[in-house]
C-alpha positions in Angstrom: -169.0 109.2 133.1 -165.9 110.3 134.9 -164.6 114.1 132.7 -160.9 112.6 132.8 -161.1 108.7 132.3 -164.4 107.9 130.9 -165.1 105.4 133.1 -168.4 105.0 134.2 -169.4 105.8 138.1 -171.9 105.9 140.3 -171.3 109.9 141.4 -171.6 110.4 145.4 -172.7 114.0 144.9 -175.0 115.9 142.3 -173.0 117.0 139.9 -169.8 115.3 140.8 -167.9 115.3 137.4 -164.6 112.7 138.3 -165.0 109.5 139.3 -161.8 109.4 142.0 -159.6 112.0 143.9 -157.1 111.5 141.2 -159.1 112.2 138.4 -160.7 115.6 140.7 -157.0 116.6 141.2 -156.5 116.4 137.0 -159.6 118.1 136.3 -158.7 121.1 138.2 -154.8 121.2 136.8 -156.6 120.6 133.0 -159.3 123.7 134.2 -156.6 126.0 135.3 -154.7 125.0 132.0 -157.4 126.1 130.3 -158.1 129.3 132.3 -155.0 130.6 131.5 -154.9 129.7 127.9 -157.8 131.9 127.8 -156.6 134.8 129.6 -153.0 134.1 127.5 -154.9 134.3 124.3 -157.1 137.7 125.4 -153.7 139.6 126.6 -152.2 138.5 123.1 -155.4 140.4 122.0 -155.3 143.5 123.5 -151.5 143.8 123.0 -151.8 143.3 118.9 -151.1 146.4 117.3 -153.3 148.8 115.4 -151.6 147.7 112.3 -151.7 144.3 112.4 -155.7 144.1 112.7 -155.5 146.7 110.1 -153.4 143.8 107.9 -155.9 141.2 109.2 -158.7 142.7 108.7 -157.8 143.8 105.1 -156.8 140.9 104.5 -160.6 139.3 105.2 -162.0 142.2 103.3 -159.9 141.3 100.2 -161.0 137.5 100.0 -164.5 138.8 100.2 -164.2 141.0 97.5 -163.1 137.9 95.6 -165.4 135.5 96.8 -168.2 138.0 95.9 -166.8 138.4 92.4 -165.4 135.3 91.6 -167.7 135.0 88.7 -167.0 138.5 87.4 -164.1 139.0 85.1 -161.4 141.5 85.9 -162.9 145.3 86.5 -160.3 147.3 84.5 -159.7 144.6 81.4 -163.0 143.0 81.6 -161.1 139.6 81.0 -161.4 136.3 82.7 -157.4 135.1 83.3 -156.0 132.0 84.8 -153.9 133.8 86.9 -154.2 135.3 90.5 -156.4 137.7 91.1 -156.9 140.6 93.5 -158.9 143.1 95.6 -158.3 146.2 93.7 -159.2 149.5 94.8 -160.5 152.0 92.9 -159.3 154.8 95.2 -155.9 153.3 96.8 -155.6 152.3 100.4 -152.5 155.1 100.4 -154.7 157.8 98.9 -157.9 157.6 100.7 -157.7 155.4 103.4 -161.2 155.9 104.4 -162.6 153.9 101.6 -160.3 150.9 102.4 -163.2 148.6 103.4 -166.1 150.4 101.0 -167.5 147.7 98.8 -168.1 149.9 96.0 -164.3 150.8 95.8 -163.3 147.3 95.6 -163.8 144.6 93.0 -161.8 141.5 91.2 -158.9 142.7 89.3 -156.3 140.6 87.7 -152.9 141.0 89.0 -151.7 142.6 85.6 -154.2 145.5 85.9 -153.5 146.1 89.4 -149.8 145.6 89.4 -148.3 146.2 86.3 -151.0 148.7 84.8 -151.1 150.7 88.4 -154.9 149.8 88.6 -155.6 149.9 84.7 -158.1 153.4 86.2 -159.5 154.3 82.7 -161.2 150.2 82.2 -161.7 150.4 85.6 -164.2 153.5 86.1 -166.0 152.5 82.6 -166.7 149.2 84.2 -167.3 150.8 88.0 -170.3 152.9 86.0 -171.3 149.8 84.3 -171.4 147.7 87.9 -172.9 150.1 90.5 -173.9 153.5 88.5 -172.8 157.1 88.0 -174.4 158.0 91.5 -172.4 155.6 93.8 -169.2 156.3 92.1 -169.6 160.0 92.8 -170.6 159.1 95.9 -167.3 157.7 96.8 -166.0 161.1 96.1 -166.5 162.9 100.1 -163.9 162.3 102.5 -165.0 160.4 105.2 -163.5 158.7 108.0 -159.9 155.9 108.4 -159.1 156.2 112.0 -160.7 153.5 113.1 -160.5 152.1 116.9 -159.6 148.4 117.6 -162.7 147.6 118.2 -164.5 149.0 115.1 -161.7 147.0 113.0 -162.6 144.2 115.0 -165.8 144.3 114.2 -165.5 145.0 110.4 -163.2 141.8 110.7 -166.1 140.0 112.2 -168.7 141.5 109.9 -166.1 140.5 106.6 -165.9 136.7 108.1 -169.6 136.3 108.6 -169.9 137.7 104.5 -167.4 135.1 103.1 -169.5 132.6 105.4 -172.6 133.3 104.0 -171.4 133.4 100.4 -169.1 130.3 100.9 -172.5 128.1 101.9 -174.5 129.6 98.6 
């Protein structure tokens, strides 16, 4: 079957993929096209700032955080609401920014708590001690690192996407 029509032929060669010159001439303008789509999309890539895959990537983090909790009710009030609900940081992103994408950190917290109640801290520790224990909350304590390359956001991106899979298909 010709790639460009879909007609079916009788190729002359092995592998012959277009039934006429016509079609050949297409095919290599459609596989050019496409080449430089791909090289188009990779340059767009490598040019994207720092802070946007920063934005991105949080932004994947977040809605795993929810996704994982969505059962939970909110970490500071311990309430189930109708409204929206967030990935809020027990330690902000502004104050240690090397927590940012530590699971233990985040959890589901209603957008009262983590807006209007700056993070509602006191509900939310009692209930972080509750969830993961006395030793992992001190353990988010030590400084560690938040200047991340491209590539190591990249990949907590990736890792973050394949999560949300995986708990989207439960």
């Amino acid at each position: 079957m010709c790639a460009i029509c879909r007609v079916k032929f009788q190729p002359e060669r092995m592998m012959q993929p277009t039934c006429s010159i016509k079609c050949a001439l297409e095919k290599v303008k459609l596989d050019k096209a496409k080449k430089q789509r791909r090289q188009d999309l990779a340059e767009k890539r490598r040019l994207k700032p720092r802070g946007k895959w920063l934005k991105e990537t949080q932004s994947c983090f977040n809605k795993y955080i929810r996704t994982r909790d969505e059962r939970l009710p909110c970490v500071s009030c311990g309430k189930y609401h109708e409204g929206q609900y967030h990935a809020g940081h027990f330690y902000t992103t502004a104050s240690r920014p090397d927590l940012r994408y530590n699971e233990d950190n985040c959890h589901k917290q209603c957008s009262v708590c983590n807006n209007h109640l700056s993070g509602n801290i006191h509900g939310y520790r009692e209930e972080l001690i509750k969830r993961i224990g006395q030793e992992r909350v001190d353990g988010l304590e030590p400084v560690g690192r938040s200047d991340w390359s491209v590539d190591e956001i990249q990949e907590i991106k990736k890792k973050y996407q394949d999560k949300i899979k995986e708990l989207e298909t439960k």
